[in-house]
C-alpha atoms as one frame of an Amber mdcrd trajectory, in Angstrom:
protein
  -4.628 -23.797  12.412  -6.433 -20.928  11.308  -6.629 -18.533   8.086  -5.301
 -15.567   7.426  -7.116 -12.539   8.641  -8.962 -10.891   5.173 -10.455  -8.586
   6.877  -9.003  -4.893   7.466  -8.539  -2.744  10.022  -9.701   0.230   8.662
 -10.443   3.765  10.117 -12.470   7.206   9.111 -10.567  10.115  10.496 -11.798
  13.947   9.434  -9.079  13.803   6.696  -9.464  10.218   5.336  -8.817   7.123
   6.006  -6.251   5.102   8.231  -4.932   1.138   7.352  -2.503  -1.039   7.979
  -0.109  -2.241   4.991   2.677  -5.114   4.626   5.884  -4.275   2.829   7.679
  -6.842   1.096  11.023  -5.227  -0.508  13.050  -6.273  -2.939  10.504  -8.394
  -4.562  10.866  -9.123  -8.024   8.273  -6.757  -9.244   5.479  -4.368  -7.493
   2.763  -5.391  -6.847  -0.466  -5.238  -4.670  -0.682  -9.106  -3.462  -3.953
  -8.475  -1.744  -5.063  -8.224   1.848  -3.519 -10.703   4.496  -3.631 -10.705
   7.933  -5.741  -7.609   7.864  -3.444  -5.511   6.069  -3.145  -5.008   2.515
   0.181  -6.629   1.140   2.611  -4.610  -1.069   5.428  -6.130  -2.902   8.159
  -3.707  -3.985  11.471  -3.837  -5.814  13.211  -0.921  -4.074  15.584  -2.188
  -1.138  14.800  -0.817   2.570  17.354   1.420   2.433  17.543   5.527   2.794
  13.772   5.988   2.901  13.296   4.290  -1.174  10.981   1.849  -0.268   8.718
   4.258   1.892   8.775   6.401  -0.930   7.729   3.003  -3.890   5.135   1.825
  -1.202   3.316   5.583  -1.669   3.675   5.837  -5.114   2.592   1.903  -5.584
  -0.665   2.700  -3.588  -0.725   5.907  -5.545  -0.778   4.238  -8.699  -3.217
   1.383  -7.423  -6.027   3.297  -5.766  -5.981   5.793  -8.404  -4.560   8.810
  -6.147  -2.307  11.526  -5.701   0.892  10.297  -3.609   0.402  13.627  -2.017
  -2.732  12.453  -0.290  -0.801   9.620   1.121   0.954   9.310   4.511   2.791
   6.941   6.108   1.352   7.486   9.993   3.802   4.718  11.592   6.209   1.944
  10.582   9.086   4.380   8.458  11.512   1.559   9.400   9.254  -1.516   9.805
   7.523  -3.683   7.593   4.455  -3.251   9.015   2.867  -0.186   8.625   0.098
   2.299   9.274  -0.891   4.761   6.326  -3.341   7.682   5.827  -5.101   8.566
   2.599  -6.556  12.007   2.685  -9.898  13.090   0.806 -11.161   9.105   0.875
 -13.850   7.217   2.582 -13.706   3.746   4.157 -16.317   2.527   1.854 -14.417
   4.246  -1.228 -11.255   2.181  -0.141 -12.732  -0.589  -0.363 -14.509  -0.721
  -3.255 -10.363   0.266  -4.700  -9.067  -2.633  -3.395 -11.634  -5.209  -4.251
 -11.157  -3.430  -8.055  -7.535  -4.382  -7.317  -8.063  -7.986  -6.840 -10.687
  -7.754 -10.029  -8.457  -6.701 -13.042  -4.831  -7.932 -11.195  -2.401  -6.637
  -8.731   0.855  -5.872 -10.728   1.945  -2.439 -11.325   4.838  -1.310 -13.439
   8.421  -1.308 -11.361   9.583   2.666 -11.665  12.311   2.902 -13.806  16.043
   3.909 -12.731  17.619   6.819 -14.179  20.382   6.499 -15.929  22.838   9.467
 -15.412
């Protein structure tokens, strides 16, 4: 048996950068849980449903990588759980060094709150 891939697939493009995420909704909080398989692993609490987790998995990395959730696209995967997503205005080397100061100081992230109306 082997071990997860840690490894990820990461690409420069003239904008940014290009990588491959995991989406785990309805989790019981959000959270980054780190790179597996060569894709960094989100856990969200919004359910897959009209687009809402799309829009927690941008804000989530938003929030993590210390970004605008304008400079993040998601290239492929709207409907999937697997997914490919662009970051504009950040190097492959800058990504990384985000991520491994993700795993550093702890992956959670505050849930976003639901309006009550």
């Amino acid at each position: 048996m082997t071990a997860p891939r840690t490894l990820m697939d990461i690409h420069e493009t003239a904008e940014g950068v290009t990588f491959p995420i995991r989406v785990q909704p309805r989790a019981s909080r959000c959270e980054c849980a780190g790179v597996q398989d060569g894709a960094v692993r989100l856990k969200i609490t919004a359910p897959p449903v009209e687009g809402r987790a799309n829009e927690e998995c941008i804000r989530l990395l938003a929030e993590a990588l210390n970004l605008r959730k304008r400079q993040i696209t998601i290239l492929s995967g709207r409907k999937s759980r697997n997914k490919v997503v662009a970051v504009a205005g950040l190097s492959a080397a800058a990504l990384r060094e985000r991520l491994a100061g993700l795993a550093a100081t702890g992956p959670d992230i505050p849930a976003p709150q639901e309006n009550a109306t």
